[in-house]
C-alpha positions in Angstrom: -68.0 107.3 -16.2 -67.6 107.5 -20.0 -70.5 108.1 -22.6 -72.1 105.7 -24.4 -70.6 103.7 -27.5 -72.6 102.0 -29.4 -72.0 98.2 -30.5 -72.8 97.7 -33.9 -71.5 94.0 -34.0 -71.9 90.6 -31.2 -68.3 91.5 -29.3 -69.1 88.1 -27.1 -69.8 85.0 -28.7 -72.1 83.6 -26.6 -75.5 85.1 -26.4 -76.2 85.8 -22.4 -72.5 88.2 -22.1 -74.1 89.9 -25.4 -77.1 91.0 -23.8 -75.4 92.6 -20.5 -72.5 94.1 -22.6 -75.3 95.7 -24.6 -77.4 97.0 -21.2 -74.0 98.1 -19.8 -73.3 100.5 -22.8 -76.6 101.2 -22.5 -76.4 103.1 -18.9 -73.1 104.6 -19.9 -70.6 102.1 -19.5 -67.7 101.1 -21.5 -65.9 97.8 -21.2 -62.7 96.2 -22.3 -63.7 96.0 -26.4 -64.9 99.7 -26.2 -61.6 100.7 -24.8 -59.5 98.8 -27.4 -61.3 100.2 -30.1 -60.6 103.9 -28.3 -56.9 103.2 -28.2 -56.5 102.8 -32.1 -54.3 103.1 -33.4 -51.8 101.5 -31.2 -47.6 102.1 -31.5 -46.2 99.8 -34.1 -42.9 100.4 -32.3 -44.5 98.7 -29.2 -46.4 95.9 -31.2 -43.1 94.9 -32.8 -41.4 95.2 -29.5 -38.8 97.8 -31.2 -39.5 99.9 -28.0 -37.2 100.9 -25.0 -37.6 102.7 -21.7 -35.3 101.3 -19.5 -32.7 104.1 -19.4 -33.3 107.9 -18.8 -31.8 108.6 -22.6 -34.4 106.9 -23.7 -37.2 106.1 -24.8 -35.6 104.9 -27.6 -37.5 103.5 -31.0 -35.6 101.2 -33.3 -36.4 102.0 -37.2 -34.6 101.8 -40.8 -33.9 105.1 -40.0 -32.2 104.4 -36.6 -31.4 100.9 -36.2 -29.6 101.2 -32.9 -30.7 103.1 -29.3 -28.7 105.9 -27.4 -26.9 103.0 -25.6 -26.1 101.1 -28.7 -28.9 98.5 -28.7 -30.0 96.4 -31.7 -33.7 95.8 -32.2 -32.7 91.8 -32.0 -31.2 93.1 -28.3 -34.7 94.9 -27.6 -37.1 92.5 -28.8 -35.3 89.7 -26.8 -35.1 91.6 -23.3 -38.6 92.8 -23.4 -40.1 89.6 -24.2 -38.1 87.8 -21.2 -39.1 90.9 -18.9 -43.1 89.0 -19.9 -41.6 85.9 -18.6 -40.2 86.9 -16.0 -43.0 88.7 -14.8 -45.4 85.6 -15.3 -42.8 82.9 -13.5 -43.0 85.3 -10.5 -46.5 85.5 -10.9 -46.9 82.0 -10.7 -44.0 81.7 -7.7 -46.0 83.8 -5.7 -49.1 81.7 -6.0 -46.9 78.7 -5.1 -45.4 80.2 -1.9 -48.9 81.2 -0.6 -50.2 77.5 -0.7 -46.8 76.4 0.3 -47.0 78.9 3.7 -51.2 77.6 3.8 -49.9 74.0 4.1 -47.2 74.7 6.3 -49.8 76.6 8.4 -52.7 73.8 8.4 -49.5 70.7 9.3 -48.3 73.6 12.5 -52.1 73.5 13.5 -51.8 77.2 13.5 -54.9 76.8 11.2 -58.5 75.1 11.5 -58.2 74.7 7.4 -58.6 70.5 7.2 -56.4 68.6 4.4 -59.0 66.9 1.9 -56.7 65.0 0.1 -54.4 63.0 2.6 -53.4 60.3 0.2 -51.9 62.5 -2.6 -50.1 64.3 0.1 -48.7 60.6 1.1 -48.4 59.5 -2.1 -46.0 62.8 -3.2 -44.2 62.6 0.0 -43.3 58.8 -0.8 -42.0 59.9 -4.2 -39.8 62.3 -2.6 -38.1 59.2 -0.5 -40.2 59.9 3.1 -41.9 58.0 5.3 -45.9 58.6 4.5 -46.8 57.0 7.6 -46.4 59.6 9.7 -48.7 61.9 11.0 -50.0 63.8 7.9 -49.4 66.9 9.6 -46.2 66.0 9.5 -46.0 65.7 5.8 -47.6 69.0 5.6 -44.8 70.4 7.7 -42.2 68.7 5.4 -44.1 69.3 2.0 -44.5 72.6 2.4 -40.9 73.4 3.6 -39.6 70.8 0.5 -41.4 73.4 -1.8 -40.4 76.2 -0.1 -36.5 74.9 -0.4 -37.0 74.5 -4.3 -38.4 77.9 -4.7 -35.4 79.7 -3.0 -32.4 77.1 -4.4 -29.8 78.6 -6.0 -29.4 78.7 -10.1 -26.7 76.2 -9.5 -28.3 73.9 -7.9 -31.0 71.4 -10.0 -34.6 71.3 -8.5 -35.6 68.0 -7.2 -38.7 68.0 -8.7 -37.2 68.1 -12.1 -34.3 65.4 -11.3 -37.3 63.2 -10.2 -40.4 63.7 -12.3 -39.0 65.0 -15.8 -39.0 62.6 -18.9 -35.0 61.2 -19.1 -34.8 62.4 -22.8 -35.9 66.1 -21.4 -33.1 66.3 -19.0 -30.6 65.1 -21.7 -32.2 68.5 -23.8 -31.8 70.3 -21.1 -28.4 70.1 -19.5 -27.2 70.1 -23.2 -28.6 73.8 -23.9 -28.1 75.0 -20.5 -31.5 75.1 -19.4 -31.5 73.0 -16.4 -33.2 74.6 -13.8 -32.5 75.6 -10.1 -34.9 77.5 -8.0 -37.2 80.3 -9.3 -36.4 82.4 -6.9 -32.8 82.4 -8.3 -33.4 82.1 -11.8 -35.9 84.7 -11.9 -33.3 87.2 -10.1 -30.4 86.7 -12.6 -33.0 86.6 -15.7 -34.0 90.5 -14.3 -30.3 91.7 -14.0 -29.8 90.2 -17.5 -32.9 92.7 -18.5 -30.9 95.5 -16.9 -29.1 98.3 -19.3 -26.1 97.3 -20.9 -25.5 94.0 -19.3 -26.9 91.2 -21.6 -26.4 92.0 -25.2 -27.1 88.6 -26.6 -30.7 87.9 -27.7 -29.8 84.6 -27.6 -29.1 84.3 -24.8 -31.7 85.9 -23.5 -33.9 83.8 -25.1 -32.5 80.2 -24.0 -33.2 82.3 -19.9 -36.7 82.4 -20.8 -36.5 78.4 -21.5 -34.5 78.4 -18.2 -37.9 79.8 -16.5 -39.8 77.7 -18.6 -38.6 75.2 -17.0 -38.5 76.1 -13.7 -41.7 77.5 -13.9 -43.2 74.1 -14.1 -41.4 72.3 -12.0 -41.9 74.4 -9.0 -44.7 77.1 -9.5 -47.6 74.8 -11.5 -46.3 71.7 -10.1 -46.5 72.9 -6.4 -49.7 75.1 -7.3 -51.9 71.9 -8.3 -50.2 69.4 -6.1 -51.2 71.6 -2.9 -54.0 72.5 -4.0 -55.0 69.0 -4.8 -54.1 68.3 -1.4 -56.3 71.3 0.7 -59.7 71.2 -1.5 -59.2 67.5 -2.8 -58.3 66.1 -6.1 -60.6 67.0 -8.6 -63.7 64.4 -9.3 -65.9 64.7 -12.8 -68.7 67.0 -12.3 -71.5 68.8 -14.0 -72.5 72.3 -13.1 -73.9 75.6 -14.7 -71.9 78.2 -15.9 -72.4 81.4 -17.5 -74.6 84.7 -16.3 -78.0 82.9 -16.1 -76.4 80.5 -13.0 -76.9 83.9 -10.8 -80.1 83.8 -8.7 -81.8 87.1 -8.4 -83.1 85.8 -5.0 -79.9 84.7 -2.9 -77.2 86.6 -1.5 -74.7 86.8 -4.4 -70.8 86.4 -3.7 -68.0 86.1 -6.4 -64.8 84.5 -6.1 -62.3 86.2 -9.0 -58.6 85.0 -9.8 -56.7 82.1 -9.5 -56.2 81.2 -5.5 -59.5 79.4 -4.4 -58.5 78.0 -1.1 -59.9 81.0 0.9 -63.0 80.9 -1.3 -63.4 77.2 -0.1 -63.4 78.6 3.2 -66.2 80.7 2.6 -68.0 78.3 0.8 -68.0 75.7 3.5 -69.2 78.1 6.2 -71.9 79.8 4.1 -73.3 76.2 3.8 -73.6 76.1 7.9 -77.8 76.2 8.6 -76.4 79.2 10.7 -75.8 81.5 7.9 -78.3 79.9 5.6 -80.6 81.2 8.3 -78.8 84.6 8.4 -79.2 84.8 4.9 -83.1 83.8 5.0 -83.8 86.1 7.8 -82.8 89.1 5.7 -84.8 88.1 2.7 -83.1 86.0 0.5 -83.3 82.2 -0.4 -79.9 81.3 0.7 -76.0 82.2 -0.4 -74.4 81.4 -3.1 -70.8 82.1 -4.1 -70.2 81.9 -7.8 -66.6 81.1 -9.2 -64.9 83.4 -12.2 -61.8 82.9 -14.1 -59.7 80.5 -13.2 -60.4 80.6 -9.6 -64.1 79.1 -10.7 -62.4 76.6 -12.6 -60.7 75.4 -9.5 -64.3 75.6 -7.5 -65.9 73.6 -10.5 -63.3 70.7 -10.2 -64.8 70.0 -6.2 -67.9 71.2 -6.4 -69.7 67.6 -6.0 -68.8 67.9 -2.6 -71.6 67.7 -0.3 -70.2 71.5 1.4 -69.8 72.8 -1.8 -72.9 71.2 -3.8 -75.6 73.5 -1.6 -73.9 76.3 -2.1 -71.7 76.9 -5.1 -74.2 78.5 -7.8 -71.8 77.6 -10.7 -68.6 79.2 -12.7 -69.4 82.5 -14.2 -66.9 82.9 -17.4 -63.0 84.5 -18.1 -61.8 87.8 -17.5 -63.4 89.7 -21.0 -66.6 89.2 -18.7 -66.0 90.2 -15.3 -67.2 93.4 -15.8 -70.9 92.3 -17.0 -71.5 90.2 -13.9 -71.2 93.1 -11.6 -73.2 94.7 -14.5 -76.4 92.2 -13.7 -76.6 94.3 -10.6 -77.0 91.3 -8.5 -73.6 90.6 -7.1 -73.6 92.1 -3.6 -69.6 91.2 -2.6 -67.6 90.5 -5.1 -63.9 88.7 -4.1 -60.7 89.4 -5.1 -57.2 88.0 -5.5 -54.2 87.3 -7.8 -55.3 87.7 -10.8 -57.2 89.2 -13.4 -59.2 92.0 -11.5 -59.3 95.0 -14.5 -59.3 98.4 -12.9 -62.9 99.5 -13.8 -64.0 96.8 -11.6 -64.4 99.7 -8.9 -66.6 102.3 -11.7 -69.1 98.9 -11.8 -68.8 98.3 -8.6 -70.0 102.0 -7.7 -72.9 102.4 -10.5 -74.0 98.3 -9.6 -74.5 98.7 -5.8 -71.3 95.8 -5.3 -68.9 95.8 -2.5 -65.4 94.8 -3.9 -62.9 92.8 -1.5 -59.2 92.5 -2.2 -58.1 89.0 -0.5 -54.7 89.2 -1.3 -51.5 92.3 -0.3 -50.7 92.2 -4.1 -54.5 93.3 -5.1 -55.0 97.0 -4.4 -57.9 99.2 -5.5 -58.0 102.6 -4.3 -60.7 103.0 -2.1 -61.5 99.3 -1.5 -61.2 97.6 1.5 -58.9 94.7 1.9 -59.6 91.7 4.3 -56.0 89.7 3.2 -56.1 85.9 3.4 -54.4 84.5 6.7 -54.8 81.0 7.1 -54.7 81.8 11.1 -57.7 83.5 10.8 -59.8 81.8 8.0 -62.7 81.3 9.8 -63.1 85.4 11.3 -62.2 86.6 7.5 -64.7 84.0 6.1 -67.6 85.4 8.5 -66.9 88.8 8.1 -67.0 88.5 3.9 -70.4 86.6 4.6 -71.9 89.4 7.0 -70.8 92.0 4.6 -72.7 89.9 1.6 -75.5 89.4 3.4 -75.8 93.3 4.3 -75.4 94.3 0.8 -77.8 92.0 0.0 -80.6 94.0 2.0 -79.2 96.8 0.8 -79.8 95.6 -3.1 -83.5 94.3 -1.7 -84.3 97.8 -0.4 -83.2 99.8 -3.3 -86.1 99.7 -6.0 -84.4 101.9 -8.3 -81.2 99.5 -8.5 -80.1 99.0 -11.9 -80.5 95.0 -13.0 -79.9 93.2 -16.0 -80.8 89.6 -16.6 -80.3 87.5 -19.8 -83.3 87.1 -21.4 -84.4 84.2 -23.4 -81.4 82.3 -23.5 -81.0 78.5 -22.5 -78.8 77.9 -19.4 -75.2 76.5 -19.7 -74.1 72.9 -18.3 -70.7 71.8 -18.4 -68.6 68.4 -17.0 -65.5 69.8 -15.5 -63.1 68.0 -13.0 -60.4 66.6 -15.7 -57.1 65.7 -14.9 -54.6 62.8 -15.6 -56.4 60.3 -13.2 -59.8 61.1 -14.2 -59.2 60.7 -17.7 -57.7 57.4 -17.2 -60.7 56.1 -15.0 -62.9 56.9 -18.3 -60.6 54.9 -20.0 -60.7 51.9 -17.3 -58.1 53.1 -15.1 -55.5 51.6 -17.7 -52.9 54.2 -19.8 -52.6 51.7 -22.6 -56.4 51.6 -23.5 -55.7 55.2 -24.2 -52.9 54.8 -26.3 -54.2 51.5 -27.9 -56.7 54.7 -29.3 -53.7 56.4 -30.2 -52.3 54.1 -32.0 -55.4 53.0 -34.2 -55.7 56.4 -35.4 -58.9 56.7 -33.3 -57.6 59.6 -31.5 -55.2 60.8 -34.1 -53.3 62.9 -31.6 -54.1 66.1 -28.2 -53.8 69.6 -28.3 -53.9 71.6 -25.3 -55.9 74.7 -25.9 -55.3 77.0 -23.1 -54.9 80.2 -21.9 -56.4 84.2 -22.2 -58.9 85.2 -23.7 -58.4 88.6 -25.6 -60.0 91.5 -27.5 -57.5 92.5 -30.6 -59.2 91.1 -34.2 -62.8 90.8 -32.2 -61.3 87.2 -31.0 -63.6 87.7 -27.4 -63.2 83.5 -27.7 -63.7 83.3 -31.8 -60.5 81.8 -31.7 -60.7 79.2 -29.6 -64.0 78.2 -30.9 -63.3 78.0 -33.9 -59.7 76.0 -33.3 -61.2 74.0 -31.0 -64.0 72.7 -33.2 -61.7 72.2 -36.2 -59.5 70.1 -34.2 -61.7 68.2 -33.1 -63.1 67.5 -36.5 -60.1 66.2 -37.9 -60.3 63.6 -34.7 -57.5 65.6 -32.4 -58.9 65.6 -29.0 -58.6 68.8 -26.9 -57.5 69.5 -23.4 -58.9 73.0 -22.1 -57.5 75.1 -19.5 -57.7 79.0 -17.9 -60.2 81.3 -19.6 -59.8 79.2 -22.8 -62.2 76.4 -20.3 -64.6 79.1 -19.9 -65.1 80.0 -23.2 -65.4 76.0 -23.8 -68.2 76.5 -21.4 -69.9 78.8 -21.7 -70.5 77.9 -25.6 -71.8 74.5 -24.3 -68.4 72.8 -26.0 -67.8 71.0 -22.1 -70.3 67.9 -22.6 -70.2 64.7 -23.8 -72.3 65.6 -26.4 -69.7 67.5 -27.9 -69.1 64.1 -29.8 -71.4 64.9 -32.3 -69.0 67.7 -33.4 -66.1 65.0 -33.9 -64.4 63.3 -36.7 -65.9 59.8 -36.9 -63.5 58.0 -35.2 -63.3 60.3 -32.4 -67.1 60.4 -32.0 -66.6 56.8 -32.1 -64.0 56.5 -28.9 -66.0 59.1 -26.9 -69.1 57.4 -27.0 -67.4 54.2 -26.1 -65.9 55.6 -23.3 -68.0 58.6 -22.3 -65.3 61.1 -22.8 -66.4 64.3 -24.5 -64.2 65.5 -27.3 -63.1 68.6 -25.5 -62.1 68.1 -21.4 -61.0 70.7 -19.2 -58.3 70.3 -16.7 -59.2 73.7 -14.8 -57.6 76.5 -14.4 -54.3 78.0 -16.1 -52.2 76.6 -14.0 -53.6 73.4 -14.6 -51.1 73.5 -17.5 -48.6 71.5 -15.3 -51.0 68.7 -14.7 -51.5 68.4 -18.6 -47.4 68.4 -18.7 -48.2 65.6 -15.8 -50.2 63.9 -18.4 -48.0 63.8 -21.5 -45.2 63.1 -18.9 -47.3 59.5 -18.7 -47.9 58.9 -21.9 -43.9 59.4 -23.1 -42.9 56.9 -19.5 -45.5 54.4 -20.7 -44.7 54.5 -24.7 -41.1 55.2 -24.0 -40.1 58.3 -25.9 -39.8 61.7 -25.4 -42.2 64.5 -24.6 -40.8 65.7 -27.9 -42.1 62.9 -30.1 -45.9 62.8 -28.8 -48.4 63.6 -31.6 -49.3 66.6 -29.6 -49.3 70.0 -29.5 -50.2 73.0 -27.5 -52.2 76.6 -28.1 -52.5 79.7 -27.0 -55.1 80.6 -28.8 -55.9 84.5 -27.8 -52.6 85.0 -25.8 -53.3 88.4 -23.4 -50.9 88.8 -20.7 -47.3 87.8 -18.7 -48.6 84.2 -16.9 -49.2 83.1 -20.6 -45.7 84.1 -22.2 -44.2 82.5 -18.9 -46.7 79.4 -19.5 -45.5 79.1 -23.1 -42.1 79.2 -22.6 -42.7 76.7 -20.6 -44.1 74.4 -23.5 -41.3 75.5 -25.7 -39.0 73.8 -23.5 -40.9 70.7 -22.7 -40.5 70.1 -26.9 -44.1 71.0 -27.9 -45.1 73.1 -31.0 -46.6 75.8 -29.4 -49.4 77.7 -31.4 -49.7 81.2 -30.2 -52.4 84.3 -31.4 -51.8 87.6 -31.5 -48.3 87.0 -32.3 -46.3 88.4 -29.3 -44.6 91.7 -29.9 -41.3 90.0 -31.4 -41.8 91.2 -35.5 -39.6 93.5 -35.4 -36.6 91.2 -35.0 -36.3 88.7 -38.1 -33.5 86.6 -35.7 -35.6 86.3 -32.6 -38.9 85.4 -34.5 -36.9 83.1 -36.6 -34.8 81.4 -33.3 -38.5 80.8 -32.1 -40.3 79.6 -34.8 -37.6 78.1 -36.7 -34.3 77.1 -34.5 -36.1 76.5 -31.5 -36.9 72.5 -33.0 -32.8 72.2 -32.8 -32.7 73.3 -29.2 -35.8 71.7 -27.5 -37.7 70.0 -30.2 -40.7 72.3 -29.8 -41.2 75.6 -31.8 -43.6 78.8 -31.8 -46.4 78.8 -34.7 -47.7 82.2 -35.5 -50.9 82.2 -37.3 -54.2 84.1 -36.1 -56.4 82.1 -38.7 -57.7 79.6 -36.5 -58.4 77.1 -39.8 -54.9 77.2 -40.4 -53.5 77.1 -37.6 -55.5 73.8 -36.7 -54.2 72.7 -40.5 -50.4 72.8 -39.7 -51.1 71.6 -36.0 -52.8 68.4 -38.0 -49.6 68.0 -40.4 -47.2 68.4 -37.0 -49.5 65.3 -35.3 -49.6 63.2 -38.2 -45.4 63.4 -38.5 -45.2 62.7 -34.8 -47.0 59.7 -35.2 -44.9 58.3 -38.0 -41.9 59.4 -35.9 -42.9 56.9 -32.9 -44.0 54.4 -35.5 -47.8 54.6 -34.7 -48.2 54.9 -38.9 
C-alpha cells in the first residue's frame, strides 16, 4: 500500500492506539497523521478560504495582487459562501440521520417491523407536549411522531417549526425573529441556503452568514432534536453505566464485530440477536468463546449509553475510540466484520481491511466502498440482515482461526480503560436528587463556577490527535468549570481514563468538593455528537428554571479539534443559541477580516454568542473562565 514512515514522536495520546499505530507503520501502513504530514504544505488560498471553483472561469484565488474573481467576487463574498456550503453540508448530514429514525419509527408503529419500542413513556411524554392524546396505543404515537417529524423536516422556510415555537427559551425566539433567523423546515432552508451558494446570486457575506444561523437553528430543532428523541425512544433512554473502552476491550478469542458511525439502531439489532444461546452456540461451535460487537465513534457512544441492558450486557465488548483510530482496530487483526454507516468511515478502511483479514459492511445507501458489499438497513428486514452480518462474522472468524500467518497486534502492557457513560439531562439531575435547583444552588455558591460543553472531532493538524481536548478539559476543570463531553471529544475523555468519578481529584477544590458529594465526576459524557441537542435540552432547563436566557448562563461551548461539515453545522448552531463558542483549528475564514470579525466580534450583537479562535488550549480555557465569571455577575449569582 505505501512504504513505511517512520514515527519519531507519540501521534496518539493514549498509550494502547500508540502501540498499533506503531505495528501498523511497521508492516507498511500509513494512517491519517502520515498522510497529513505527506500533504505539506497545504494551499494557503484554501486554508484562508480565498479559494473558488464554482464556475468553469475559475478556479479563482483571491490575493493583494487580485482582490476580486473572474465573476467579480470579493474574498469577504468567498470566505462567506464556502463556509455556509460546510453548514449546509452538515445540517443535511444531520437531516438525513433524522429522516432514517423518523421512517424506522414510522415502520415499528405500521408493524411493518419486529423492532420493539424501549422507551414508551418518552414517546408518551413527547407526544403529550405536542398537544396528543398519549393514551393511545403507542403504536399509534409512533405513527404520529414519526409523521410529526417528518412534517417539520419538509416545512416550508416560511413556516416556523413547531418544535422551536414549543421547546425554545422565550428570550431566544425574541433573538431570533429579530435577526431573521427563525427557522422553518430543513428541508427548505437547506435548499434556499444552496441556491444562495450558487454563482452570482448572493453577494452579501452577511447575509450569508445570518443563513448559516438560520440552519443553526433548524438544525437543532429538527435534526438533533428528532435524532435523540427517537432514538431515546427505540434503544431506551440512556441509564449511568460503566464499561471498557479503548483497543484492549477486544477479545482475541470471540468473534469480533464493529459497529462504526453515528446510526446505532441496526447495531442494537444485531446485538440483541447475537445474545440468543442460538448464535452463542454458533459462535462456540466454530471455536470462539462467544460474539462480541464493539461500538466506535459515535455510534459506540450511543451503544455505551444502554449497554446495562441485560441483551446488551452479554454481549457488547465495550466502545473502541473516535475516528483518528478506526484504522488501528482493523490493524489488531482481530476484527472479523467490521459495520458501516453514516459517518466517519475514511477510505483506507478497505487497504486494512485487505492486509487485516476484515470483511467491511456498508449499512447504509449513502456509504459506498468500491468493492465492498452492502447489506442496507431496512427496518422490514432487521432480523434477516441482522443474521446474515452474524453468519458472515462468524465465518470470518474461522477464517482468522485457521490462518496462522495472520498479522495481529495487541497492546502490550497497558492497563485497560473504564469509563461511566449514560449522561444526559435526567441522569444528571437524579445525581443531584432528581431536583434542578440543587444544581444550581451549586451554581450559585460558586461551587460549580460555571459548564462548558467540550464536544466534537477529533483532528490531526498541530499533532492535536486529542492534545487539545485533554489539555482544555483538564484546565477547565481546574478552575472548577465542569465539562459536558460529546462525539469523539467523549472518546478521547475515555480512552484517557478522564470518564470516572475519580476524575475529581483533577478538580478545583470546590468542584472536587460537589462531585464527591454527589458522585458526579468532573467531566460527563452525554454520548454521541448529536447528543449536542440534549446538552441545548439541558441549558434550555437551567434558563426556564432560573429565568433568563440561554445567553446569560455561565456557560460555554468547544470545539476543541474541529475536523469536518457536522461540526461547522453543530457550531452554528451554538452561535445561535447565544453561546461563546470556542473553536480549534480556526475554520478556513482568515482571509476575510469582516467575516472573522462579524463572528468573533458582531456576532454578541446578533445572538449573544460569538466564535473564539485560539489553538492554545491554556488560553483558550483562560478567556472561557473570564466569559463564565461575567455571566455570573450578569444573572446576579456574584
Amino acid at each position: 500500500m505505501t512504504k513505511k514512515i517512520d514515527a519519531p514522536i507519540q501521534k496518539h495520546q493514549d498509550a494502547q492506539s500508540h502501540q498499533i499505530h506503531q505495528a501498523a507503520l511497521s508492516q507498511g501502513m500509513s494512517t491519517v497523521f502520515e498522510r497529513f504530514e505527506a500533504q505539506q504544505p497545504q494551499c494557503s488560498y484554501c486554508k484562508k478560504g480565498l479559494s473558488c471553483q464554482l464556475c468553469s472561469d475559475g478556479p479563482c484565488r483571491i490575493s493583494k495582487r487580485v482582490p476580486l474573481g473572474v465573476c467579480g467576487a470579493t474574498g469577504d463574498l468567498i470566505v462567506a459562501r464556502n463556509l455556509l456550503n460546510l453548514a449546509i453540508i452538515g445540517t443535511a448530514a444531520n437531516t438525513y440521520q433524522c429522516r432514517n429514525l423518523a421512517n424506522t419509527l414510522k415502520a415499528i408503529g405500521e408493524r411493518r417491523s419486529s423492532v420493539k419500542i424501549k422507551d414508551p413513556v418518552k414517546l408518551q411524554r413527547m407526544c403529550q407536549g405536542l398537544g396528543q392524546d398519549h393514551t393511545k396505543p403507542v403504536e399509534e404515537l409512533a405513527v404520529f411522531f414519526a409523521d410529526f417529524i417528518l412534517n417539520e423536516i419538509n416545512k416550508s422556510e416560511s413556516e416556523p417549526l413547531a418544535l422551536m415555537d414549543y421547546f425554545a427559551v422565550e428570550g431566544r425566539k425574541e433573538t431570533w425573529k429579530k435577526e431573521g433567523i427563525y427557522s422553518g423546515g430543513t428541508s427548505s432552508e437547506i435548499m434556499s441556503a444552496l441556491s444562495k451558494c450558487m454563482t452570482n446570486i448572493n453577494n452579501d457575506p452577511i447575509d450569508l452568514i445570518k443563513t448559516a444561523l438560520r440552519l443553526g437553528v433548524a438544525n437543532e430543532y429538527v435534526a438533533l432534536w428528532g435524532i435523540t428523541v427517537i432514538q431515546d425512544v427505540i434503544l431506551g433512554t440512556a441509564d449511568l453505566t460503566e464499561g471498557p473502552t479503548n483497543l484492549s476491550c477486544i477479545d482475541p478469542k470471540t468473534v469480533n464485530i464493529v459497529a462504526n458511525g453515528h446510526q446505532p439502531v441496526f447495531a442494537s439489532i444485531v446485538i440483541q440477536m447475537a445474545s440468543s444461546d442460538a448464535f452463542q452456540k454458533q459462535a462456540e461451535d466454530s471455536g470462539a468463546d462467544g460474539i462480541k460487537i464493539y461500538g466506535s465513534l459515535c455510534e459506540g457512544q450511543q451503544l455505551m449509553n444502554v449497554s446495562s441492558r441485560d441483551e446488551y450486557s452479554k454481549v457488547f465488548g465495550g466502545q473502541l475510540g473516535n475516528w483518528i483510530q478506526e484504522e488501528l482496530f482493523i490493524a489488531t487483526g482481530l476484527i472479523d466484520l467490521f459495520m458501516m454507516d453514516l459517518n466517519c468511515s475514511v477510505p483506507t478502511l478497505k487497504d486494512y481491511a485487505d492486509k487485516y483479514g476484515t470483511l467491511l459492511i456498508s449499512t447504509d445507501p449513502v456509504v459506498r466502498f468500491p468493492e465492498v458489499q452492502a447489506i442496507d438497513f431496512s427496518p422490514e428486514q432487521a432480523d434477516e440482515q441482522a443474521e446474515k452480518i452474524l453468519d458472515l462474522a462468524i465465518k470470518r472468524f474461522k477464517a482468522r482461526k485457521a490462518d496462522p500467518d495472520r498479522v495481529i497486534s495487541v497492546p502490550q502492557d497497558t492497563a485497560g480503560t473504564m469509563c461511566v457513560a449514560g449522561y444526559t439531562t435526567e441522569t444528571v439531575l437524579k445525581m443531584f436528587g432528581n431536583d434542578i435547583n440543587t444544581f444550581i444552588d451549586e451554581i450559585k455558591k460558586g461551587n460549580i463556577k460555571g459548564a462548558v460543553a467540550v464536544v466534537g472531532c477529533t483532528n490531526v493538524r498541530h499533532e492535536q490527535g486529542g492534545r487539545s481536548i485533554e489539555k482544555l478539559t483538564l484546565e477547565l476543570i481546574k478552575r472548577d468549570i465542569m465539562v459536558i463531553g460529546a462525539g469523539c471529544c467523549s472518546s478521547t475523555h475515555q480512552n484517557l481514563g478522564m470518564s470516572t468519578r475519580e476524575m475529581a481529584v483533577n478538580a478545583g477544590s470546590k468542584l472536587r468538593a460537589v462531585c464527591e458529594k454527589h458522585g458526579v465526576p468532573p467531566i460527563v459524557s452525554y454520548g454521541s455528537c448529536t447528543d449536542v441537542g440534549k446538552i441545548l435540552d439541558t441549558l434550555a432547563a437551567l434558563a426556564w428554571t432560573i429565568g433568563c436566557d440561554i445567553s446569560q448562563l455561565p456557560v460555554a461551548a468547544s470545539v476543541p479539534e474541529y475536523m469536518e461539515q457536522k461540526a461547522i453545522a453543530d457550531i452554528f448552531t451554538a452561535l445561535a443559541f447565544g453561546l461563546l463558542t470556542h473553536v480549534s483549528p480556526e475554520p478556513m475564514i482568515s482571509g476575510s477580516p469582516l467575516v472573522k470579525n462579524y463572528l468573533t466580534r458582531e456576532m454578541v450583537n446578533v445572538t449573544g454568542g460569538r466564535m473564539l479562535l485560539q489553538d492554545d488550549p491554556f488560553k483558550a480555557a483562560e478567556t472561557i473562565e473570564k466569559h463564565v465569571m461575567a455571566k455570573r455577575k450578569e444573572i446576579k449569582f456574584d
